[in-house]
Each structure stands twice: as C-alpha cells, then as structure tokens.
C-alpha positions as CSV (number, residue, x, y, z in Angstrom):
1,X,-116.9,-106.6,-14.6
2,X,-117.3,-107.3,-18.6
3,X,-116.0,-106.3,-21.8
4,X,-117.5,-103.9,-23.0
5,X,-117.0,-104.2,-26.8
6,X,-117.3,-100.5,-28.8
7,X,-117.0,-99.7,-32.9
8,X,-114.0,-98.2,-34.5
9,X,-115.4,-94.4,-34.6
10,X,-116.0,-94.7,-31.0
11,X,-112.6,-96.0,-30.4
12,X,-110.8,-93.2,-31.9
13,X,-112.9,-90.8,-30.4
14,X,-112.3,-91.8,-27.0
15,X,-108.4,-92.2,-27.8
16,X,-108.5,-88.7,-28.5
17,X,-109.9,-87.3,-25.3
18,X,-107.9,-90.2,-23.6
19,X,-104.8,-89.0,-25.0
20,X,-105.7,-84.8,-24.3
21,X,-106.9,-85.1,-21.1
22,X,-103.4,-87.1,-20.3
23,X,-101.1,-84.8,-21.7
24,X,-102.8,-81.9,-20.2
25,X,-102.3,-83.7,-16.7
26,X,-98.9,-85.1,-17.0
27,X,-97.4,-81.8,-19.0
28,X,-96.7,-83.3,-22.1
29,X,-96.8,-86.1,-24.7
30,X,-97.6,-89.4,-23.3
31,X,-97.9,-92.9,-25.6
32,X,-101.6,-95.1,-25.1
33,X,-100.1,-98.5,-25.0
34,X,-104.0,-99.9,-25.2
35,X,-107.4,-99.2,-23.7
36,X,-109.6,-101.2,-22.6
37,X,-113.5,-100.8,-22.3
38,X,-114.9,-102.1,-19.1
39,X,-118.7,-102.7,-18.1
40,X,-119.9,-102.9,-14.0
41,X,-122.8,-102.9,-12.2
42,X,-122.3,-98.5,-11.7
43,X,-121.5,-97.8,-15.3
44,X,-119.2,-98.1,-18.3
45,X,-115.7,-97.4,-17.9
46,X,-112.8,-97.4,-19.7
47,X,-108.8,-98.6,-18.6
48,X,-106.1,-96.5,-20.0
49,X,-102.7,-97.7,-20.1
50,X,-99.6,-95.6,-20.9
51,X,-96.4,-94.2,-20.5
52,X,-95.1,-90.7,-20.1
53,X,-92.1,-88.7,-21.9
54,X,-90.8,-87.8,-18.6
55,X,-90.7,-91.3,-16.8
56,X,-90.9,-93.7,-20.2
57,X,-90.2,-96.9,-18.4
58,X,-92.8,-97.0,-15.8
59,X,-96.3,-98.0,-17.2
60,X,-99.0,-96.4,-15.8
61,X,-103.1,-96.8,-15.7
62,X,-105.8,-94.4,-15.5
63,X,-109.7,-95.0,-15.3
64,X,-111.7,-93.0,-17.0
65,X,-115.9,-93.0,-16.9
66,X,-117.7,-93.2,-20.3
67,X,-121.1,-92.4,-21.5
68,X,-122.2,-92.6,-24.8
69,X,-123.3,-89.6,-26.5
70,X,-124.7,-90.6,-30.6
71,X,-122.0,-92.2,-32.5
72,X,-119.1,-91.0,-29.7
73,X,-118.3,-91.0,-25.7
74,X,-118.0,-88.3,-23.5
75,X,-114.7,-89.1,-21.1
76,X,-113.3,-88.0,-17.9
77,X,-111.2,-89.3,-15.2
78,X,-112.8,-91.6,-12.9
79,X,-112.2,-90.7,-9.0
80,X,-110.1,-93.4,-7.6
81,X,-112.5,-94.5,-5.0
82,X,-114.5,-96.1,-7.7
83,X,-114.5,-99.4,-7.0
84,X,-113.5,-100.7,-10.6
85,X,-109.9,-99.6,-9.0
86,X,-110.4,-102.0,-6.2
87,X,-111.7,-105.5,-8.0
88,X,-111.3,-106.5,-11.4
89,X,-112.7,-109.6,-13.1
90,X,-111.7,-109.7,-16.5
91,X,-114.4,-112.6,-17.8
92,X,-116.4,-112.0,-20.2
C-alpha cells in the first residue's frame, strides 16, 4: 500500500461526501479527525477516521473506494472484505 498524495480541491471534495455519507449512516453529525489517501494493487482508497456525537470518545475508521472523476472523486464505502482492511503497510 502507498500514499496516495491528492490536490486541495480534491481533498475538500472527498471530505464532503466523506462526511455526508457518515452522517447519513451514523444518524447525525460526526467530526473527520483526518483522512488518509491510500494506493493498492486493486485500486485507490481512502481511510476515514472519526468520531460520532453519540459515542464521542471512541474513534472509529471507515474505508471508502475512490475513483477520480475530472478535478473530483466519486466515494463510497468500501466492503469490509477488501483486503486494505486486512494488511496495511504505510511506506511510501
């Protein structure tokens, strides 16, 4: 797995969708601590980490799958049998 580095519009846009599709799982208002862009072998993928209003001391992490699209990423939640859930290798 490697960084996978992206520009600033790309960055907000996929905090946006990030942060939507989060809230509309979760119920409600959750806080991005940090993403992190990830590139593997099966595709480009992005680390979420975050916490919820309801449970505000326990971090959690989604994956979500990326593909560019133009200046912007499409974004949706990564099944968790992907294997970037399984091995992680952070080099870059």
């Amino acid at each position: 797995m490697k960084k996978l580095t992206l520009g600033k519009k790309t960055l907000l846009s996929i905090n946006g969708q990030i942060e939507t599709i989060l809230e509309s799982i979760h119920g409600g208002r959750v806080k991005l601590n940090k993403i992190k862009p990830q590139r593997t072998d099966i595709g480009n993928f992005v680390r979420a980490y975050f916490n919820t209003l309801n449970e505000p001391d326990i971090p959690k992490i989604s994956v979500f799958a990326m593909q560019r699209v133009n200046d912007c990423c499409d974004i949706w939640l990564d099944s968790p049998a992907n294997t970037i859930h399984t091995s992680s290798n952070d080099a870059a």
